[in-house]
C-alpha positions as CSV (number, residue, x, y, z in Angstrom):
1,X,0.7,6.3,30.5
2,X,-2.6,5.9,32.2
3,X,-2.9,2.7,34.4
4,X,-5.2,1.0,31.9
5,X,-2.6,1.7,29.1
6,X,0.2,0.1,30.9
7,X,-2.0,-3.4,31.7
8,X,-1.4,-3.8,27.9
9,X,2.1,-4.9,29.2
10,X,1.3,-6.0,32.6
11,X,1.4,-10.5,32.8
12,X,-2.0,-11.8,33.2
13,X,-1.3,-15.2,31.9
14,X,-1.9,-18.4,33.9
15,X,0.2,-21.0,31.4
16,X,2.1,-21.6,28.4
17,X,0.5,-23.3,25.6
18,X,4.2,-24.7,23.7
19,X,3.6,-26.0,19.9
20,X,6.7,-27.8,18.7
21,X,7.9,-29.2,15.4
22,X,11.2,-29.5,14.7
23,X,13.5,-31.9,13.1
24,X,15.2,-34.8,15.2
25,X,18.2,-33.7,15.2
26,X,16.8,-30.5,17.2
27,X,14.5,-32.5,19.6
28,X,17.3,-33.1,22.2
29,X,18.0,-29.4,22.4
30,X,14.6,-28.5,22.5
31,X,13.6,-30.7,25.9
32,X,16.5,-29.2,27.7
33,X,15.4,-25.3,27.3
34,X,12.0,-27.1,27.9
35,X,12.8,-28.3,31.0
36,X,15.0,-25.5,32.1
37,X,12.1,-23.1,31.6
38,X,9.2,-25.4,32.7
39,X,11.0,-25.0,36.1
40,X,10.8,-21.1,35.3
41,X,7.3,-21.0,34.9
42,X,6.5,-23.2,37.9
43,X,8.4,-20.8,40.1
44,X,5.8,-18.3,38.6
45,X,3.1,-20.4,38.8
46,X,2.4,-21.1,35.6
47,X,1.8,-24.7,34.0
48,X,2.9,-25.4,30.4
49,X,1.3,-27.8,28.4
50,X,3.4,-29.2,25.3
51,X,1.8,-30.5,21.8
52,X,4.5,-31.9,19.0
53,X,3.1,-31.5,15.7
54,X,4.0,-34.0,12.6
55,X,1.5,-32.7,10.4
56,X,-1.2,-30.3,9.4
57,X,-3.8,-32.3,11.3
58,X,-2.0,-32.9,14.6
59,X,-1.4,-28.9,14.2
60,X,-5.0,-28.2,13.6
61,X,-5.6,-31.0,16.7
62,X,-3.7,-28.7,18.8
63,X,-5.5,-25.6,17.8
64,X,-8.7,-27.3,19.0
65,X,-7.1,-28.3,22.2
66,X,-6.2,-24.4,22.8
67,X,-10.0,-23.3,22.2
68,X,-11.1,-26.0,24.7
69,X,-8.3,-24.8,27.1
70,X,-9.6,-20.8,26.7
71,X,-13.0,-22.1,26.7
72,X,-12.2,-23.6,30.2
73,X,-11.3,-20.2,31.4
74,X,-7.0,-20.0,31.0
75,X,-5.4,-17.6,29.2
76,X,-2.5,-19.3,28.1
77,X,0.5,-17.4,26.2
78,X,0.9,-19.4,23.0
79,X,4.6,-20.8,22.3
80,X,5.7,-21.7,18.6
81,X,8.8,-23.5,18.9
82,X,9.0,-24.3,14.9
83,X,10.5,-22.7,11.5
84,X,9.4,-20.4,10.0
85,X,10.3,-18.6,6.1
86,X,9.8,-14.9,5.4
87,X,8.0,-15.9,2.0
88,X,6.6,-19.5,2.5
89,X,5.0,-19.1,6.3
90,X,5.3,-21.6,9.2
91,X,6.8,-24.9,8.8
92,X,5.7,-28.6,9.9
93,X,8.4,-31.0,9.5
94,X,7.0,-33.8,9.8
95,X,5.7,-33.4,6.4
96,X,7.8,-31.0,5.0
97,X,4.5,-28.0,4.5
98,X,4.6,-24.7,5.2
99,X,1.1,-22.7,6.2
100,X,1.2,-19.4,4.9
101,X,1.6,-16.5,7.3
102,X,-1.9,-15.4,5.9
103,X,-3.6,-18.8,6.4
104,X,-2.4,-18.3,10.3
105,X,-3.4,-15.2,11.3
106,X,-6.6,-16.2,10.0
107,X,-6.5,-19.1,12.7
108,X,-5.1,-17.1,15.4
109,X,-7.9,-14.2,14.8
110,X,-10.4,-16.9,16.0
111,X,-8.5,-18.0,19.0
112,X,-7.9,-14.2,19.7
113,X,-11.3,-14.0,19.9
114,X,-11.7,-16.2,22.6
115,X,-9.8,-13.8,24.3
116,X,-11.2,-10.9,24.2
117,X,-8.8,-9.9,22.2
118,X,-5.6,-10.6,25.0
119,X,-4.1,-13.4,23.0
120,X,0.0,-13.0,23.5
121,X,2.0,-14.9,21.1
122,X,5.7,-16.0,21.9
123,X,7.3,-17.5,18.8
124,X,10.6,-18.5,17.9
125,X,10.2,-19.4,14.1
126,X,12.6,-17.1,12.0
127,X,10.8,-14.8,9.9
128,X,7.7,-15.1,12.1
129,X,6.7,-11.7,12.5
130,X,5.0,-11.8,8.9
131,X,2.0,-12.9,10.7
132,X,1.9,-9.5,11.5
133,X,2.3,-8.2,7.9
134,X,-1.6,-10.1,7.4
135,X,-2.9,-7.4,9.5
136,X,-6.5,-6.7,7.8
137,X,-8.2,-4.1,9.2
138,X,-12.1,-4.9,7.8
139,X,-11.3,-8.5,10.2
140,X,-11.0,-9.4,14.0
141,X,-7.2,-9.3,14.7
142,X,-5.2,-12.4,15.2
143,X,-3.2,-11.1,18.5
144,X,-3.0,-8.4,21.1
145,X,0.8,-8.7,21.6
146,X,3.2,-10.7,19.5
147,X,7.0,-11.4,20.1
148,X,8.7,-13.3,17.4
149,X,12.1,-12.8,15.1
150,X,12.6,-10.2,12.5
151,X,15.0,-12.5,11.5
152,X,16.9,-15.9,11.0
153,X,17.6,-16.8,14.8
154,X,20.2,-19.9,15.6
155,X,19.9,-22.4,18.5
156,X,22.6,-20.8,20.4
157,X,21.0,-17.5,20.2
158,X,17.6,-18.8,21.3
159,X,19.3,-21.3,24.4
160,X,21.2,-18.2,26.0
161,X,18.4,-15.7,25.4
162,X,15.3,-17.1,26.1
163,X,15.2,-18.5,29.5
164,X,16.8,-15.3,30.9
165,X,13.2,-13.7,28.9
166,X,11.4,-16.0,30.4
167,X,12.7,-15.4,33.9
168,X,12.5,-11.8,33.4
169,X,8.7,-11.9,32.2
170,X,7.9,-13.8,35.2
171,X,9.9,-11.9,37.9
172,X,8.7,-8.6,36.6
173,X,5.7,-9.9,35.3
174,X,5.9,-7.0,32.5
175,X,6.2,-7.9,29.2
176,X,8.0,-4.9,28.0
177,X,10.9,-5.5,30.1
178,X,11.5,-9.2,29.1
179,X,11.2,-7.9,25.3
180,X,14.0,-5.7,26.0
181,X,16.4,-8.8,26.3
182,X,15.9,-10.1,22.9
183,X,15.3,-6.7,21.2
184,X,17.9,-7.2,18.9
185,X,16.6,-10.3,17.0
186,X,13.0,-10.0,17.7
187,X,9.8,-7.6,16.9
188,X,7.5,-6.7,19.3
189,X,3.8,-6.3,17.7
190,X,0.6,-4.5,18.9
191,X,-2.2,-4.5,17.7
192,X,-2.9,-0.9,18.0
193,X,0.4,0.3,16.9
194,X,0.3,-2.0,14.0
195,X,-3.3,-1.1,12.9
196,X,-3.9,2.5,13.4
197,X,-2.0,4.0,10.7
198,X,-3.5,1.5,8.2
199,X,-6.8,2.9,9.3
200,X,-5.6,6.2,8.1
201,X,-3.9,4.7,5.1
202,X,-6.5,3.1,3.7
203,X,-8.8,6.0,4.0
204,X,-6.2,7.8,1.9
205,X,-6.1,5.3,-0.6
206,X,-10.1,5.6,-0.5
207,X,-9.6,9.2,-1.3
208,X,-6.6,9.1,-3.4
209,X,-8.3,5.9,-5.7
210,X,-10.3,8.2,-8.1
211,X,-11.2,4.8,-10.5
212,X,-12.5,2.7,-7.5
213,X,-13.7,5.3,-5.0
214,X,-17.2,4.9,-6.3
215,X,-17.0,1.1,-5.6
216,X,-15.4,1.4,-2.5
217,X,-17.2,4.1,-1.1
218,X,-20.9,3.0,-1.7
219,X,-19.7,-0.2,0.4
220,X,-18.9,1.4,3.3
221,X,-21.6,1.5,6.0
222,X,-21.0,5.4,6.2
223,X,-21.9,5.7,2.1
224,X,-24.7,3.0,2.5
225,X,-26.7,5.8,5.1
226,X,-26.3,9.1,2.5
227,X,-27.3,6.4,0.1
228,X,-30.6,6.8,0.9
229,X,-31.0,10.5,0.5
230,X,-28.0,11.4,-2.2
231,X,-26.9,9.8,-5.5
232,X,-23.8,10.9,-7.9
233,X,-20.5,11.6,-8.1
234,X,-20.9,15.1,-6.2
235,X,-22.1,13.4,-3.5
236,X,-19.4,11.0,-3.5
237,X,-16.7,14.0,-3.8
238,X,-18.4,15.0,-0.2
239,X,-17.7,12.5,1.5
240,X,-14.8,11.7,0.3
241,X,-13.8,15.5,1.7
242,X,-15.2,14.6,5.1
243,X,-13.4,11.3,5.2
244,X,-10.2,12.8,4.4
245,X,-10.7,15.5,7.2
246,X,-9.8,12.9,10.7
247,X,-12.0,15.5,13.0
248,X,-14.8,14.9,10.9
249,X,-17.8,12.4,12.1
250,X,-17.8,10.8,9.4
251,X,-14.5,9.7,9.6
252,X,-14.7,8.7,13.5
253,X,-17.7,6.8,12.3
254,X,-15.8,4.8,9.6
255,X,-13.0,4.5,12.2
256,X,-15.4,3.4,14.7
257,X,-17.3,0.6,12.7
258,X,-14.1,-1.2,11.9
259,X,-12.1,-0.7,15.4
260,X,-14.8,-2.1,16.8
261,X,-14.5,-5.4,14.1
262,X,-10.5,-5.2,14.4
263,X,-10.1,-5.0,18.0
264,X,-13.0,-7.8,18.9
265,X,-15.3,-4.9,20.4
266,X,-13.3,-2.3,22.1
267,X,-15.1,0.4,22.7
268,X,-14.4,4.0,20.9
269,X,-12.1,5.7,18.9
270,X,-10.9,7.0,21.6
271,X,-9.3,4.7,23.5
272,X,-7.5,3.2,20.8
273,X,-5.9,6.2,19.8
274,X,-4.6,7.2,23.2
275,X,-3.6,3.7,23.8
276,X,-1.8,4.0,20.2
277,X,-0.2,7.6,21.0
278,X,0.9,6.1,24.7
279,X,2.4,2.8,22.9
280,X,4.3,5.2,19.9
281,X,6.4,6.8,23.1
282,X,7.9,3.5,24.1
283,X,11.3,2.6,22.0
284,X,10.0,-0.6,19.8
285,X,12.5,-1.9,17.2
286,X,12.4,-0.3,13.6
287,X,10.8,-3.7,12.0
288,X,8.0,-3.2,14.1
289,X,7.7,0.5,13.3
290,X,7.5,-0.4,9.4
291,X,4.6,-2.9,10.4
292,X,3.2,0.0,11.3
293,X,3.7,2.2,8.4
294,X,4.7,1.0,5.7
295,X,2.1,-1.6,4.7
296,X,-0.5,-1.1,2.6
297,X,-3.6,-3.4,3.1
């Protein structure tokens, strides 16, 4: 892996931004892994700054408080310390709503462009690696890295595990390593690993769509430029052959227009595939691996 493949996992965070909304009877517990890890991250010089949600507008409240703090110049790692359901999305308490997983990621894909696209979310809400299910490849991403369960996780799961993840993400200051501690309950999500082979599925279901290809193709940027000199189905049948060959330039071009929207500007094809065929090496848990092919957009 090339040195600018492995800062992907190298620590470059200078705080913890920690959401929390949980029900009373989990407050108490909550403080004390608070406090045991606010000591962690002050060891590592990081500060954490803590916002308790009640409601959808104290969660929005501290969404806008997170732009001002990336707008300021930190590059906090975002904490959720709430519920989540698989179907229903991430829960409030305070009033007993959930906000889809969809509905999220949308709010995340701004923040994450604050970022330039280095947003790292830590959650602990069960289920909460749906957010990365709302992967939409035509749309800025919502994260660069996300760590969240796969699962229902329990309190005693999360007070053994996560300081000792904390600890190890700080020491090590490599977030690969720390993941490895909770592997077993949570999912590690990239954005390139997550996204690349939905590029290539949806250009198969582009291809394979014979009803809507007209419709989908003559939106694409890549149709809307033989537009201009060609017209019918025959022509459409071409480039539907070029897109389905991945050396052609048309396809790199289609590929290119939208990595560029997904992945808030990187560059070329080219470095997100060898970043992606770096990333594929590493052992990530089998969830994660279905993100990454299994979902059709």
């Amino acid at each position: 892996m090339t040195h600018a493949e492995k800062d992907l996992f190298q620590i470059n965070y200078n705080s913890v931004f920690w959401l929390s909304s949980l029900k009373e009877s989990e407050i108490g517990l909550s403080h004390r892994m608070r406090e045991e890890i606010s000591q962690i991250l002050e060891d590592g010089n990081l500060s954490l700054k803590c916002h308790d949600v009640y409601d959808l507008q104290s969660f929005n409240a501290a969404l806008d408080n997170l732009t001002k703090i990336i707008k300021s110049g930190e590059n906090p790692i975002v904490h959720l310390d709430m519920h989540g359901s698989k179907h229903d999305g991430l829960f409030i308490c305070g009033e007993n709503i959930s906000i889809p997983w969809n509905d999220l990621y949308k709010k995340l894909s701004e923040i994450n462009k604050l970022t330039n696209n280095r947003l790292f979310i830590f959650s602990w809400a069960c289920w909460s690696i749906s957010v990365a299910e709302e992967v939409d490849i035509l749309s800025p991403c919502a994260y660069r890295i996300i760590i969240a369960p796969n699962e229902e996780v329990y309190a005693g799961y999360l007070e053994e595990k996560i300081p000792k993840f904390y600890k190890s993400l700080l020491d090590g200051r490599n977030i690969q390593d720390a993941f490895y501690l909770i592997k077993e309950k949570f999912s590690l999500g990239i954005s390139e690993v997550v996204a690349l082979p939905i590029f290539a599925r949806t250009l198969a279901n582009i291809n394979n769509d014979k009803k809507n290809i007209e419709k989908k193709l003559w939106n694409d940027r890549v149709s809307n430029n033989i537009k201009k000199t060609l017209s019918g189905r025959k022509a459409l049948r071409k480039l539907s052959k070029k897109l389905s060959d991945p050396k052609s330039s048309e396809n790199i071009d289609f590929i290119n227009f939208h990595i560029k929207i997904f992945m808030h500007g990187i560059d070329s094809y080219l470095t997100f595939w060898n970043v992606y065929k770096e990333l594929k090496k590493l052992y990530l848990p089998t969830a994660c691996r279905q993100l990454s092919t299994e979902h059709v957009p």
